[in-house]
Backbone as numpy.savetxt, mean C-alpha at the origin, in Angstrom:
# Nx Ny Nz CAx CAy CAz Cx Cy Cz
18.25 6.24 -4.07 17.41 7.41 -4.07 18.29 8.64 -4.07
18.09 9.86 -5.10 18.82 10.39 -5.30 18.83 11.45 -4.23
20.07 11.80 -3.26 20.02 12.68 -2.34 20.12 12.45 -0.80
20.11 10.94 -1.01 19.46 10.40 -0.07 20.42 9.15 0.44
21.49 8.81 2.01 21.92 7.57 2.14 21.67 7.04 3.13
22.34 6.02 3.45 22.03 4.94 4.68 20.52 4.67 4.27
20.32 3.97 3.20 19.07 3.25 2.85 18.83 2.19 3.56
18.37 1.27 3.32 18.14 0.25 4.01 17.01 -0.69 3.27
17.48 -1.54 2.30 16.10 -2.06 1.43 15.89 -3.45 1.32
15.06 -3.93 1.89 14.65 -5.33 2.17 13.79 -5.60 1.32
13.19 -7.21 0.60 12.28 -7.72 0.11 11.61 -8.44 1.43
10.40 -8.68 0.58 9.62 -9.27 2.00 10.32 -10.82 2.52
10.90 -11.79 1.28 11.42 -12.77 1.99 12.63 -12.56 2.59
13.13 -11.19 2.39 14.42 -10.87 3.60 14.06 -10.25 4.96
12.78 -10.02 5.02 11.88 -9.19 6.13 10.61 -9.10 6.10
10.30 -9.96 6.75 8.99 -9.46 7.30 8.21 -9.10 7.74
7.97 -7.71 7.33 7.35 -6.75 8.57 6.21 -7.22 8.92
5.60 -8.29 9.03 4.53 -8.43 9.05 4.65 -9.08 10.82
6.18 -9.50 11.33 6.52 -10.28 11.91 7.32 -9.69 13.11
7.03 -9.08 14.38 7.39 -8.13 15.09 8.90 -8.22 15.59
9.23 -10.06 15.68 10.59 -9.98 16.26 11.48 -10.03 14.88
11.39 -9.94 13.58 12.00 -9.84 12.35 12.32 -8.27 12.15
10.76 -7.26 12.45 11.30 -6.13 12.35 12.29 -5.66 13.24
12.11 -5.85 14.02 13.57 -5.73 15.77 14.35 -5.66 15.54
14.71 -7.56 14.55 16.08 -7.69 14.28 16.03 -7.20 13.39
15.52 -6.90 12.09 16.23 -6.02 11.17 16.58 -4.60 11.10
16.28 -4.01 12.22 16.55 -2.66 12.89 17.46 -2.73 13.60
18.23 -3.30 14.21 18.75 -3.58 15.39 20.42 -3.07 14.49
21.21 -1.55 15.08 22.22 -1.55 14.59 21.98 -0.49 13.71
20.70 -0.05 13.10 20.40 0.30 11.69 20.01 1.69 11.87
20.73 2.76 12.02 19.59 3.89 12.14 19.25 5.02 10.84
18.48 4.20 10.11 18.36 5.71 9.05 17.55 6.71 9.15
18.57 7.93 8.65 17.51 9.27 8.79 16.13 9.05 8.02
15.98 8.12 7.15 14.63 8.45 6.85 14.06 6.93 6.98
12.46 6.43 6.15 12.12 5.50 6.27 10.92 5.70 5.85
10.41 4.84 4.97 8.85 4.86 4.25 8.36 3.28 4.65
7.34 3.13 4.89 6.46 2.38 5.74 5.58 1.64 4.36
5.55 0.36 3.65 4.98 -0.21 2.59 3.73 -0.93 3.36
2.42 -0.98 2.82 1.77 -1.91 3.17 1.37 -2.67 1.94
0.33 -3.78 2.45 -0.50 -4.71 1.82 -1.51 -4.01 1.33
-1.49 -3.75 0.07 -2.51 -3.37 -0.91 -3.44 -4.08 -2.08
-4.28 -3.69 -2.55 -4.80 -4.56 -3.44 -6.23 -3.55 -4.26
-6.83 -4.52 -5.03 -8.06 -3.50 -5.71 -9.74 -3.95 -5.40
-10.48 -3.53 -5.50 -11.77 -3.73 -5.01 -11.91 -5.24 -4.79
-11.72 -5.99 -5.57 -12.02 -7.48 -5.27 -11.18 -7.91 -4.46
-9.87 -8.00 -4.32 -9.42 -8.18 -2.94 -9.13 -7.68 -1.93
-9.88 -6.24 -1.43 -10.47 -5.16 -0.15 -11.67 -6.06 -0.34
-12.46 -6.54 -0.93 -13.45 -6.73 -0.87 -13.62 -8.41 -0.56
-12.89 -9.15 -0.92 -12.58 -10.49 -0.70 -11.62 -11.22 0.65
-10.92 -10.12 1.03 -9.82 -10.43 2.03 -9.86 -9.43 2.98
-11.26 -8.98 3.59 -10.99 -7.43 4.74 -10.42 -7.80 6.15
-10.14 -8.98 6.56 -9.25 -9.56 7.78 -7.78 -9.48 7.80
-7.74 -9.89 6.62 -6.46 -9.91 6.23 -5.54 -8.70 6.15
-6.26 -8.04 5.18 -6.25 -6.27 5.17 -6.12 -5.53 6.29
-6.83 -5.61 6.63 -6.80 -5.26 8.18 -5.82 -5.71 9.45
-5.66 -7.24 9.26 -4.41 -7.56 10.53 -3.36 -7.05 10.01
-2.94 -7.16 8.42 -1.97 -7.55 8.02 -1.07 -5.85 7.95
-1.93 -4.97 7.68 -1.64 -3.67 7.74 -1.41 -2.99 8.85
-2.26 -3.28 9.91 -1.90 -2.56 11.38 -0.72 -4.12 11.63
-0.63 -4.81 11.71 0.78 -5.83 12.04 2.02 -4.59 11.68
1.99 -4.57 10.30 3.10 -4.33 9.61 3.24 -2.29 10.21
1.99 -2.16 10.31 2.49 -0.61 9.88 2.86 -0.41 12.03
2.24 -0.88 12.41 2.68 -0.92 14.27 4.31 -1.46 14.01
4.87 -2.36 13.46 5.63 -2.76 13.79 6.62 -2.00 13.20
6.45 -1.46 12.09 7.66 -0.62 11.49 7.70 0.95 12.58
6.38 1.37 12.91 6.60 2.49 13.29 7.24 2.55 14.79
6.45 1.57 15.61 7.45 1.72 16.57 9.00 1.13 16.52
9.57 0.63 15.53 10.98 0.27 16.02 11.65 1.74 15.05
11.13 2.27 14.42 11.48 4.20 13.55 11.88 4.68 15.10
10.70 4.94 15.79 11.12 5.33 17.14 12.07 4.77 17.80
11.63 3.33 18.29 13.19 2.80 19.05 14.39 3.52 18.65
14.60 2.57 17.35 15.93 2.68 16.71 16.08 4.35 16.25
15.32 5.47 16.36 15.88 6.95 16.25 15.83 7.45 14.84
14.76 6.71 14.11 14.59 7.56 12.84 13.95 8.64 12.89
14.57 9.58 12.47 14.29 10.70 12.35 12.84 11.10 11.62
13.21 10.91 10.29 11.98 11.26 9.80 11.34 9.62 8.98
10.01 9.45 9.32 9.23 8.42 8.50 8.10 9.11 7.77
7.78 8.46 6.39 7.14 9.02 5.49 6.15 7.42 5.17
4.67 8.14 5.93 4.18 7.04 5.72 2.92 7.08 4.44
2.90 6.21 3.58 2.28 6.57 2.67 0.72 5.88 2.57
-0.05 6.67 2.43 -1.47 6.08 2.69 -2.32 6.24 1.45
-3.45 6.24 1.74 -4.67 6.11 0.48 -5.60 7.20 0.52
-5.93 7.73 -0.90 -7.10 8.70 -1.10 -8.93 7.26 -0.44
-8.57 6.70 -0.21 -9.88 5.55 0.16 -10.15 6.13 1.43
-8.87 6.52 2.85 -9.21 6.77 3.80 -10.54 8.10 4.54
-10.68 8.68 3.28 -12.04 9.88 3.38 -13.26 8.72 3.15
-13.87 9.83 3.16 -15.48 9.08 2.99 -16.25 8.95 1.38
-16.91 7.92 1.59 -17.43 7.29 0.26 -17.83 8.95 -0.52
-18.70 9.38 -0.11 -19.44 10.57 -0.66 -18.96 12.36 -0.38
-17.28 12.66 0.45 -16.24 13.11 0.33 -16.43 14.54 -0.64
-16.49 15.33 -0.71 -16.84 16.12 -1.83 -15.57 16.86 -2.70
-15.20 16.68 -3.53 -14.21 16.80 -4.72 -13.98 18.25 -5.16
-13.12 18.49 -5.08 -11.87 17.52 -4.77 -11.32 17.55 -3.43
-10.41 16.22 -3.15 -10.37 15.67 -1.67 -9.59 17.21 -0.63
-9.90 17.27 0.68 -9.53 17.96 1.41 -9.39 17.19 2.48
-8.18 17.78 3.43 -7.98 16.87 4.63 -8.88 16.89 6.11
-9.74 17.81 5.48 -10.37 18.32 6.90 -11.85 17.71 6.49
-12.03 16.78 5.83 -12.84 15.80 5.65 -12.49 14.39 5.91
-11.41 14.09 6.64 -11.72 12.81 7.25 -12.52 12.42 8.38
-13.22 11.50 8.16 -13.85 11.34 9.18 -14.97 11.94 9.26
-15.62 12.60 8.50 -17.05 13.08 8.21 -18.07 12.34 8.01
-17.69 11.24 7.18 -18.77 10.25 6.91 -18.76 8.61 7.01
-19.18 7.88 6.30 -19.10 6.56 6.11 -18.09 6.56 4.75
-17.21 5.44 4.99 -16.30 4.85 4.20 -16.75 4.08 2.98
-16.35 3.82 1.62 -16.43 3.04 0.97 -16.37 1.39 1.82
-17.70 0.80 1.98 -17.69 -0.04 2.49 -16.92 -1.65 1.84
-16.53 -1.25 0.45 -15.49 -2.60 -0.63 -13.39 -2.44 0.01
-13.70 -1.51 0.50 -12.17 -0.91 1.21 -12.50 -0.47 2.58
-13.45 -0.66 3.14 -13.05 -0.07 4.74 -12.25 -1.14 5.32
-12.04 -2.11 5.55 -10.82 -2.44 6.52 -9.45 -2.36 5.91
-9.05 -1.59 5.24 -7.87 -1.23 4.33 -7.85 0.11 5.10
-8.95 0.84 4.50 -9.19 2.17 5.20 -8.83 2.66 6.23
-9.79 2.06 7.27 -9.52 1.54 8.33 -7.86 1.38 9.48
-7.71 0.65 8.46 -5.66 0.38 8.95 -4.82 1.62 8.57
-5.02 2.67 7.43 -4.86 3.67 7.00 -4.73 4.93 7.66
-5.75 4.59 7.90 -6.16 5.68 8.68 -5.64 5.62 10.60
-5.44 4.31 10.95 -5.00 4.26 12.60 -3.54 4.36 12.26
-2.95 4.20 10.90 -1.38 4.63 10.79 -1.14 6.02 10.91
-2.05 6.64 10.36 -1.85 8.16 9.91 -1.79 8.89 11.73
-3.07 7.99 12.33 -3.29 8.68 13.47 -1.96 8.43 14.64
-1.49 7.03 14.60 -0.46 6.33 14.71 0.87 7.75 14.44
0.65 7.67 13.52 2.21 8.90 13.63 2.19 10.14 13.99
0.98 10.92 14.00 0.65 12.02 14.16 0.86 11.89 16.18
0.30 10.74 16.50 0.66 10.36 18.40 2.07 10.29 18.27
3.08 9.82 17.59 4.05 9.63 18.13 4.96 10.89 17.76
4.47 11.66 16.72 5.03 13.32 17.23 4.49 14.40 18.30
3.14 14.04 18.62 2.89 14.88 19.87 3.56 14.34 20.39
3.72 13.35 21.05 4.63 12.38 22.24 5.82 12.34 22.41
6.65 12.11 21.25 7.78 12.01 21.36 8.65 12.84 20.65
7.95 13.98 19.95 8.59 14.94 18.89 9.27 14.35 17.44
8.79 12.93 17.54 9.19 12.90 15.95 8.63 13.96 14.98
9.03 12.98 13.36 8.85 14.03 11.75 7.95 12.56 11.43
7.22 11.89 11.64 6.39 11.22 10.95 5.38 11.37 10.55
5.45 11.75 9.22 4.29 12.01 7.90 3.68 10.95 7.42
1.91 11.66 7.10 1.50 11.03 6.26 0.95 11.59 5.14
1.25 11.03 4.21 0.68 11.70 2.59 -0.60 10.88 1.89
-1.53 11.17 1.56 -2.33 10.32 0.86 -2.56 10.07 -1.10
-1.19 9.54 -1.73 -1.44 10.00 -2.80 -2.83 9.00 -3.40
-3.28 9.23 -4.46 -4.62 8.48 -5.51 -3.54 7.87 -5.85
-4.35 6.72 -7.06 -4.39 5.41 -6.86 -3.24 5.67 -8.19
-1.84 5.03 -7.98 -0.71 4.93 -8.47 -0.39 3.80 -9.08
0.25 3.43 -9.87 1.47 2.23 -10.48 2.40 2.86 -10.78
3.50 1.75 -10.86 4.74 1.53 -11.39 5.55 0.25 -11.48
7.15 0.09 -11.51 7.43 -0.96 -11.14 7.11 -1.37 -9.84
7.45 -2.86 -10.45 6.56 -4.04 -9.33 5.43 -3.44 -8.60
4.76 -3.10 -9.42 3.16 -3.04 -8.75 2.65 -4.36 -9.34
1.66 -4.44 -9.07 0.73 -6.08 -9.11 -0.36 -5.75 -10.70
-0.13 -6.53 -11.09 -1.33 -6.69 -12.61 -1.93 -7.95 -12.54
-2.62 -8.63 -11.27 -3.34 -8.80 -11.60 -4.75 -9.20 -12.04
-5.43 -9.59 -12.71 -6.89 -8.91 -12.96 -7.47 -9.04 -11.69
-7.58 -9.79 -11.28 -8.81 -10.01 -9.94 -8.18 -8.86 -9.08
-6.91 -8.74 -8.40 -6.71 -8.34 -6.86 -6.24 -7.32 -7.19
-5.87 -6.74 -8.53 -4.80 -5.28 -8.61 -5.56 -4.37 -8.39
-5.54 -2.85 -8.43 -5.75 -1.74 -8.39 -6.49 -1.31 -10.23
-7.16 -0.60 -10.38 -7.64 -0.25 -11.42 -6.13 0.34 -12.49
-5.35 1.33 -12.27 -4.94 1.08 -13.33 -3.70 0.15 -13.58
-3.57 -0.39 -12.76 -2.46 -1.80 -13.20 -3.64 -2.30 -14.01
-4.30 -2.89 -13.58 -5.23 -3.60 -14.50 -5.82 -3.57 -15.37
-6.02 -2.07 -15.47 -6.54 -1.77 -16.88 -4.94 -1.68 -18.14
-3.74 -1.21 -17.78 -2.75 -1.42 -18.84 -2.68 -2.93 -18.85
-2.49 -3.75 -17.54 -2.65 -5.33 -18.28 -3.95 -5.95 -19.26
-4.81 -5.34 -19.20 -6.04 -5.63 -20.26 -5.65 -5.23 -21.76
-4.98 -3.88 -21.54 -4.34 -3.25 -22.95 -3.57 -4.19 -23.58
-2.35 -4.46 -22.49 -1.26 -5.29 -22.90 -2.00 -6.44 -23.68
-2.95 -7.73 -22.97 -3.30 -8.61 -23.42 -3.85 -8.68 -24.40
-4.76 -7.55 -25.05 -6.14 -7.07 -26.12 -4.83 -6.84 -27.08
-3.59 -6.38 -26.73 -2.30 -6.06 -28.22 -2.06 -7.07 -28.58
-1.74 -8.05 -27.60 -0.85 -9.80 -27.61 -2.29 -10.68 -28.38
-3.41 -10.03 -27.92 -4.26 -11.14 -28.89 -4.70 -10.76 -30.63
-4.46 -9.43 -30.93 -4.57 -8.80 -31.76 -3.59 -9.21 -32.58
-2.82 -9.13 -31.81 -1.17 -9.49 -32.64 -1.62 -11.27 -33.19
-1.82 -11.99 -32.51 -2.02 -13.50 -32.33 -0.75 -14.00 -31.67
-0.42 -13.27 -30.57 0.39 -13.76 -29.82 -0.01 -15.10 -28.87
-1.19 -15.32 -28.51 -2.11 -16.05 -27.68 -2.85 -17.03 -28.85
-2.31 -18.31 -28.97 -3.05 -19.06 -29.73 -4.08 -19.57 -29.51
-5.68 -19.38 -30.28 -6.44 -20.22 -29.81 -7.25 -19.34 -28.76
-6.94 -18.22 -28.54 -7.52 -17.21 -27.48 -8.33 -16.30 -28.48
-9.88 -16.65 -27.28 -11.12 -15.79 -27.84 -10.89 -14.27 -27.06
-11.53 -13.26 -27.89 -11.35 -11.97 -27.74 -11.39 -12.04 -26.11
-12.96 -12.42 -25.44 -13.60 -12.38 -24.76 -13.02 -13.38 -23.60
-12.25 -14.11 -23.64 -11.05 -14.54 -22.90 -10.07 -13.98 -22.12
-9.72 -12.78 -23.06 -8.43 -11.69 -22.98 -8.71 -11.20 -21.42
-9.62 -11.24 -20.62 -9.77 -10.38 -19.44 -10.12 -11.35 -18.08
-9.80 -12.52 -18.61 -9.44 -13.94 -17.89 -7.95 -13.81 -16.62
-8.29 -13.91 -15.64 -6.82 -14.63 -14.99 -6.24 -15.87 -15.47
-6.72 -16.56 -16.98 -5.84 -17.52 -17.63 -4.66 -17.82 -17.77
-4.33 -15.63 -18.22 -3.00 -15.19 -18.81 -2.07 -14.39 -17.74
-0.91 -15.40 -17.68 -0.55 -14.58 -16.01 0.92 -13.88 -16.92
0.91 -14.31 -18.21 2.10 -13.73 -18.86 1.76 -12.16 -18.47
2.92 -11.32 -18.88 2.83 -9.82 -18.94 3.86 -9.65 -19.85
């Protein structure tokens, strides 16, 4: 990251934050000035298929990273959250002094939900302890290694993997594949 050292970058099978004495030890020794906080994400069908999961798996991970930021003396954490955490009916464009006004998109509230006790989560541990822990809520993003696919991704991963596939069948890259196929979890190619 340009500007930026003493990184510190784990994959999940080298860490799992999901796992309180893993985050410990992988802190333990480690103090970087900064630190961004990843959760478990997904798109309407799996907020909507998996809200337990969503829910443990996000307050697990996002409790466990934030308090060892504190232990271990990170300075600043940048925690990144969701435009989902406002309310279903929210009035546009988003403002922050509308959280918590209404009822949640009920296909993402326990996503939401976890989102939102992070945000509140860091905002306590700078009254308290004078940290810099932010939260930002950007709309709904891709890039590399984001997830494509069809069932559990996010709308626009999923919609460029539909593109991608509708080119590959056009082309006749996909033998034997009906138009109306193309939007199948059949095709896990990309």
């Amino acid at each position: 990251m340009k500007g930026y050292g003493n990184l510190i970058v784990r994959t999940h099978s080298q860490l799992d934050l999901n796992n309180k004495p893993d985050v410990e030890e992988g802190s333990k020794g480690k103090t970087p000035t900064t630190s961004s906080l990843p959760l478990q994400g997904g798109g309407i069908h799996a907020n909507g298929s998996y809200p337990v999961d969503f829910l443990l798996n996000n307050l697990n991970i996002q409790n466990n990273v934030i308090e060892a930021a504190w232990r271990y003396g990170v300075k600043a954490l940048l925690f990144l959250g969701s435009s989902c955490i406002y309310p279903k009916h929210a009035p546009q464009p988003l403002r922050e002094e509308y959280l918590l006004t209404g009822p949640l998109e009920i296909t993402n509230q326990a996503y939401a939900v976890a989102k939102i006790a992070a945000s509140s989560f860091c905002r306590a541990y700078n009254r308290q302890y004078g940290t810099a822990f932010l939260s930002v809520m950007p709309t709904n993003l891709y890039g590399p290694n984001d997830h494509y696919d069809l069932e559990n991704s996010h709308v626009l991963p999923a919609l460029i993997r539909k593109f991608h596939l509708a080119k590959l069948a056009a082309q006749g890259d996909f033998e034997g594949v009906r138009r109306d196929e193309i939007c199948t979890d059949r095709f896990r190619k990309t």
